[in-house]
C-alpha positions in Angstrom: 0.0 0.0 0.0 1.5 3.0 -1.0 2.1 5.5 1.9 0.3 9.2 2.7 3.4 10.8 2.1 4.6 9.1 -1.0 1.2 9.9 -2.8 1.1 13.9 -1.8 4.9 14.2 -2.7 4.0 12.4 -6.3 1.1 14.6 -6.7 3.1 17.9 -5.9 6.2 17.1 -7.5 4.7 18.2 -10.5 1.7 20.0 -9.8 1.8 21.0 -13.5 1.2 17.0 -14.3 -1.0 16.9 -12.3 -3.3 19.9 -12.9 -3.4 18.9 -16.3 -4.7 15.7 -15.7 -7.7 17.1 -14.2 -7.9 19.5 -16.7 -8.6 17.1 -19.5 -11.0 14.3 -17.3 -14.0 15.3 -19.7 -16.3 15.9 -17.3 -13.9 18.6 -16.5 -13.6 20.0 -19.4 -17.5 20.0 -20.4 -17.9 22.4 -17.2 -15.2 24.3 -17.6 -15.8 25.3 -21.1 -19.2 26.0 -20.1 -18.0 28.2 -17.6 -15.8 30.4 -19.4 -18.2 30.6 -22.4 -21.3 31.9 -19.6 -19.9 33.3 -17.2 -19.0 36.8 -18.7 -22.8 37.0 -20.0 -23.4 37.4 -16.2 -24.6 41.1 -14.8 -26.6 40.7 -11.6 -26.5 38.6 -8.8 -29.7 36.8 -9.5 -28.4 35.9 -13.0 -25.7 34.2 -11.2 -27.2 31.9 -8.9 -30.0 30.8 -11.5 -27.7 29.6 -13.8 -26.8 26.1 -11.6 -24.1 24.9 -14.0 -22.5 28.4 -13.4 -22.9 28.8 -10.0 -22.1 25.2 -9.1 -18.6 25.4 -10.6 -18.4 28.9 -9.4 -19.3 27.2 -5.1 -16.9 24.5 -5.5 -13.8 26.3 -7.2 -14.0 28.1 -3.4 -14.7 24.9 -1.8 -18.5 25.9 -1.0 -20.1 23.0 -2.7 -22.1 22.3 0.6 -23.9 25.4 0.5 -25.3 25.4 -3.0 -28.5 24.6 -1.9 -28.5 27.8 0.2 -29.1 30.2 -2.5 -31.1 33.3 -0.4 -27.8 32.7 2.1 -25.1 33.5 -0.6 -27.3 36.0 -2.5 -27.5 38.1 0.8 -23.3 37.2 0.4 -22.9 38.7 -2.9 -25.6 41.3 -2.3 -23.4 42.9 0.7 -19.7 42.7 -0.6 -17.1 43.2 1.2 -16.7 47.2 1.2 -18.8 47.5 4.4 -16.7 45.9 8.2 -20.5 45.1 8.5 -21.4 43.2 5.6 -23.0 39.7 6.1 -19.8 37.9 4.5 -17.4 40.0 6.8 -19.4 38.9 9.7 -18.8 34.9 8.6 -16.2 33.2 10.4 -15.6 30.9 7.6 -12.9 33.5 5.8 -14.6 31.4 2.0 -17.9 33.5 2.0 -15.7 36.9 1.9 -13.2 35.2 -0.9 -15.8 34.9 -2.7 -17.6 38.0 -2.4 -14.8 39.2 -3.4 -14.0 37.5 -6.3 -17.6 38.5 -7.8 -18.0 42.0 -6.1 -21.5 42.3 -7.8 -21.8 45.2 -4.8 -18.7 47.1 -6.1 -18.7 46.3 -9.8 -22.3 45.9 -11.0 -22.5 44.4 -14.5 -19.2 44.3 -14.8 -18.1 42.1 -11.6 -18.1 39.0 -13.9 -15.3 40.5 -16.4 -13.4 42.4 -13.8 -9.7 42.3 -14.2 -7.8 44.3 -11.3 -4.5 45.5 -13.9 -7.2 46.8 -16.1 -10.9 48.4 -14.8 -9.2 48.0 -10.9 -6.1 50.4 -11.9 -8.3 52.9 -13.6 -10.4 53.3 -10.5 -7.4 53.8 -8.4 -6.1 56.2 -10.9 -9.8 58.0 -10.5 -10.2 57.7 -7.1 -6.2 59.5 -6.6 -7.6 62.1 -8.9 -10.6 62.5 -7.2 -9.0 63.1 -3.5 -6.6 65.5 -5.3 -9.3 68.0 -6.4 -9.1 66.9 -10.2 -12.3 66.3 -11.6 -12.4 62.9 -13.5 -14.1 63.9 -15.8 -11.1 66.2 -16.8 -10.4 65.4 -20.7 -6.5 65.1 -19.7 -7.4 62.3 -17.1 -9.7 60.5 -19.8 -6.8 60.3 -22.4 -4.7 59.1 -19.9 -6.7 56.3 -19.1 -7.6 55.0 -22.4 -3.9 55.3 -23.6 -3.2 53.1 -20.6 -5.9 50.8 -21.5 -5.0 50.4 -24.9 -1.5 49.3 -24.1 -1.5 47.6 -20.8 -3.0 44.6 -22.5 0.5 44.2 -24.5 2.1 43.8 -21.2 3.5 40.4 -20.2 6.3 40.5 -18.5 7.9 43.2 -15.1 10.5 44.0 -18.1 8.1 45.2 -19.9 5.8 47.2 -17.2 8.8 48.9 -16.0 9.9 49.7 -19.7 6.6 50.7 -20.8 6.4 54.5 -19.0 2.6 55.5 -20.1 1.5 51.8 -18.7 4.0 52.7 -15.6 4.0 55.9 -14.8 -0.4 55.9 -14.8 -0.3 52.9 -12.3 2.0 54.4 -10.0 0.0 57.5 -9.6 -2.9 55.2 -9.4 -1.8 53.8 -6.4 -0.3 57.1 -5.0 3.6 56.0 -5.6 4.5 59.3 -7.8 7.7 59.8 -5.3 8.9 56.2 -6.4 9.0 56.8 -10.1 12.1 56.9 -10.2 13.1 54.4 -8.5 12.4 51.0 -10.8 15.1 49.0 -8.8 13.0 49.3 -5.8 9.6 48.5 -7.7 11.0 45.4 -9.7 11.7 44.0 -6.3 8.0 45.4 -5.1 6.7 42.6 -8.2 8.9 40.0 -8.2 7.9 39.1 -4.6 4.5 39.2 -5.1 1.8 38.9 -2.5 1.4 35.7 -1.7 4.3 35.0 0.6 2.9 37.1 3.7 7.1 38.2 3.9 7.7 39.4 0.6 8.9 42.6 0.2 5.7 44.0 -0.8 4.0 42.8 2.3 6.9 43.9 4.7 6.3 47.8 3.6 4.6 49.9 6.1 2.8 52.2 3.0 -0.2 49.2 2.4 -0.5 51.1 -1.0 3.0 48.5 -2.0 1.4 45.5 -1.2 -1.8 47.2 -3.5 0.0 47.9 -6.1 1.4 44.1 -6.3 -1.5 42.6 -6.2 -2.8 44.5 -9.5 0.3 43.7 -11.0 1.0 40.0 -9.7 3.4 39.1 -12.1 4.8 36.2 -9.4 1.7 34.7 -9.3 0.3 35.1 -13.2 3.0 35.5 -15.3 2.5 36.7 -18.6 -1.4 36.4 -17.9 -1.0 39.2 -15.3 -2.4 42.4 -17.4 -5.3 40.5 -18.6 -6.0 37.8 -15.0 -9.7 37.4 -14.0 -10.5 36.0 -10.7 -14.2 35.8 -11.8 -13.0 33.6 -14.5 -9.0 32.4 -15.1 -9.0 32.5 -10.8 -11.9 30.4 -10.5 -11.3 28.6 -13.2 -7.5 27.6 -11.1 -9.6 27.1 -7.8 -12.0 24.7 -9.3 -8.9 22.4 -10.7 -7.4 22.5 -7.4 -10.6 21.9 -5.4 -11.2 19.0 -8.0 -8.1 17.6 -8.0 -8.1 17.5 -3.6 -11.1 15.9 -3.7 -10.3 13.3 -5.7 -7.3 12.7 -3.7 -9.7 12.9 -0.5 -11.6 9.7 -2.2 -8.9 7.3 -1.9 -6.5 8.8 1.1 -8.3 11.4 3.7 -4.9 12.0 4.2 -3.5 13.2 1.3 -6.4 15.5 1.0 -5.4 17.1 4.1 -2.0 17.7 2.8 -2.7 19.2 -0.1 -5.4 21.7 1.5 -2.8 22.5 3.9 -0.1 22.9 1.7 -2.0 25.5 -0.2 -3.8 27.0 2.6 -0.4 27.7 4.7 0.6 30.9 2.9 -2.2 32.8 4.8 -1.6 31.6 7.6 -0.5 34.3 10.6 -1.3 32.7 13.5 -2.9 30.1 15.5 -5.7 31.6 15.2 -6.3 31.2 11.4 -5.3 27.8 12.2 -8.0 26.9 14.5 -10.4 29.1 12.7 -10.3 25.8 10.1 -10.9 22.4 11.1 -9.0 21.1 8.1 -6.1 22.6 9.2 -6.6 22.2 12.6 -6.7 18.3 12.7 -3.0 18.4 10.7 -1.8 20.8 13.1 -3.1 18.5 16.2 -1.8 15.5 13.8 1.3 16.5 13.6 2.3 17.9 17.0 0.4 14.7 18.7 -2.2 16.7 20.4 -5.4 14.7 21.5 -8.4 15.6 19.6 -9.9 16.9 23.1 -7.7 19.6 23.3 -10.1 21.1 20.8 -12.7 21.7 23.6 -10.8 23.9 25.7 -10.0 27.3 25.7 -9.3 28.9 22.2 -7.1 31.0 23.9 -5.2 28.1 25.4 -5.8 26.0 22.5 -3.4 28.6 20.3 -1.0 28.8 23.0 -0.9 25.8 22.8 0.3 25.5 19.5 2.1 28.4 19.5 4.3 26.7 22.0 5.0 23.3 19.7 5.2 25.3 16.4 7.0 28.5 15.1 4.2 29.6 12.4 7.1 31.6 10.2 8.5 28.2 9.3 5.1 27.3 7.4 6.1 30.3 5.3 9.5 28.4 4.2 8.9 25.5 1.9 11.2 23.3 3.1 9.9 23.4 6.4 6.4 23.3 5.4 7.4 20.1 3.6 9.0 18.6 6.8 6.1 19.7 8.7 4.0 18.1 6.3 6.4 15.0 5.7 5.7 14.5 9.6 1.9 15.0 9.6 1.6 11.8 6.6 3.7 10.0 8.6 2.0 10.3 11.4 -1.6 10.0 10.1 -0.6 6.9 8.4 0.4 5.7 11.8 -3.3 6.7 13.6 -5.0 5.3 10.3 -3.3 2.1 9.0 -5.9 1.8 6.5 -6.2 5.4 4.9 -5.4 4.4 1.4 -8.6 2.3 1.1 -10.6 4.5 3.4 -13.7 6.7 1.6 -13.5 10.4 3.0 -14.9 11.0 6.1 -13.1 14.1 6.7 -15.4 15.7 4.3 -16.9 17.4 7.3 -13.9 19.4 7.8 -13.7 21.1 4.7 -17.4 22.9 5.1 -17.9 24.6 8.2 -14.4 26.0 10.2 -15.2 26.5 14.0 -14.4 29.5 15.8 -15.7 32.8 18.1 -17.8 35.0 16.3 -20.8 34.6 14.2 -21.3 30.7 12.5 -22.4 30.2 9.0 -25.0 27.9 10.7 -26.3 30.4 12.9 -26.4 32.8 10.6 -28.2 30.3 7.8 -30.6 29.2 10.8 -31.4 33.2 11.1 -31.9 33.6 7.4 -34.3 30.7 6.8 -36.4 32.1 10.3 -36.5 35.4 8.0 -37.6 34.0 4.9 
């Protein structure tokens, strides 16, 4: 029987590999192409959950599949955004619901929340909104040139080379996001985009000025490559979290345990503090895994509980990957030793991966409140 361990590490040795192969199951492919062919046609919320196909690959690339019956409860998600502390997704413990009003910000973006693409219609608002706080007018004809000249050629953009080198695509995002003083200074903003975001210690993320790590996300060549100028969560990012949600689950099938590794693995770049650990019941069963903690300790304290953790494990390292892939290497090891039989067992820990336990406001008792409502 092959191990835990040895079946994650052959699945992410080449995560390219493997992504493909999901890609081309047909069943796959029929959705996706559905998907991408539908989903721009999209301009309200209502269109959006009526259209099952769509909004059934749409739940499930953000690992929501549970909920899809709960259509009043995610239209009241979508409804709100994110813009507002007070918004019914911001008050959801379970950090999914805000991803994903986020990733179709009907709220913020109207029609146009299904085609959004941050380098393009994002920048321009920035660049509107700097304007705007300024005391220029937007609808100043200057302003309006300006934008469609960078509109017209930021789409030719595919590299940091070429940002940097292109000074009407460069110089309009940098006053977009309030950076004029550092237009001259490209040495400093090539290292501002190679790092990207997604690494909470990359250089974007250790400036103070929050407009850095802004700006890096609009223009997250690390993360998207030559895709970056035209990358749309609504679509290409959905379109990435459904292969991945796919592929997990049909690790989850034949080894729970390998399931658990890979949602960690891809889960552990957010990751802060012990909180956001315990905040997930995925992630905290390979934490309490890993660091031989009985499953009781989940009952005390979540004060205690992260102390707890905090004590056994230095959260930095999961930034590193080598460490994470030690921490991991122990976790298989040690889940194959609890379950002797997890290659042939069917998924039981699919109760982990729907509703994360934590203080503040449930998704259940918020659901239970909705359906008293309605």
């Amino acid at each position: 029987m092959t191990s835990t361990y040895a079946t994650y590490q052959s699945m992410t040795r080449d995560m390219a590999r493997t992504t493909t192969q999901v890609e081309n199951e047909p069943q796959v492919k029929r959705e996706t192409e559905y998907y991408l062919a539908n989903i721009g046609k999209v301009k309200t919320v209502d269109d959006f959950v009526n259209n099952t196909r769509l909004f059934n690959y749409a739940m499930k690339a953000f690992g929501l599949s549970d909920m899809t019956y709960a259509k009043a409860f995610m239209v009241k998600v979508l409804n709100e955004g994110v813009s507002d502390p007070d918004s019914f997704a911001n008050k959801l413990t379970d950090p999914r619901y805000k991803a994903f009003a986020e990733a179709f910000n009907f709220a913020a973006d109207k029609d146009g929340a299904t085609t959004y693409v941050a380098a393009q219609k994002g920048v321009a608002d920035h660049y509107a909104l700097t304007a705007i706080q300024n005391g220029v007018s937007p609808e100043n004809p200057i302003l309006q040139q300006q934008t469609q000249d960078y509109l017209k050629q930021v789409v030719d953009v595919k590299s940091i080379d070429d940002f940097l080198n292109n000074d009407t695509v460069y110089t309009y995002a940098m006053k977009a996001f309030g950076l004029d003083a550092k237009i001259g200074d490209k040495t400093f903003m090539r290292k501002i985009l190679e790092g990207g975001v997604s690494d909470p210690a990359s250089f974007a993320n250790q400036q103070t000025d929050k407009n850095y790590a802004a700006f890096a996300a609009a223009f997250d060549f690390a993360a998207h490559g030559e895709e970056t100028t035209t990358y749309s969560v609504p679509e290409e990012g959905t379109v990435d979290g459904y292969m991945r949600q796919t592929m997990e689950d049909k690790a989850g099938a034949q080894n729970p345990g390998v399931q658990l590794a890979l949602y960690f693995q891809r889960k552990a770049p957010g990751i802060t503090s012990a909180y956001d650990i315990l905040a997930d019941k995925a992630l905290a069963k390979v934490v309490r895994t890993a660091l031989r903690l009985p499953d009781a300790t989940a009952m005390l304290d979540i004060d205690k509980q992260s102390s707890m953790i905090e004590s056994k494990l230095n959260i930095k390292d999961l930034q590193d990957p080598a460490k994470l892939g030690d921490f991991l290497k122990r976790f298989t090891s040690l889940y194959d030793i609890d379950n002797p039989s997890a290659a042939q067992q069917s998924s039981p820990t699919a109760i982990l991966f729907s509703q994360p336990t934590t203080q503040g406001i449930s998704t259940n008792l918020l659901l239970s409140i909705q359906q008293l409502k309605i």
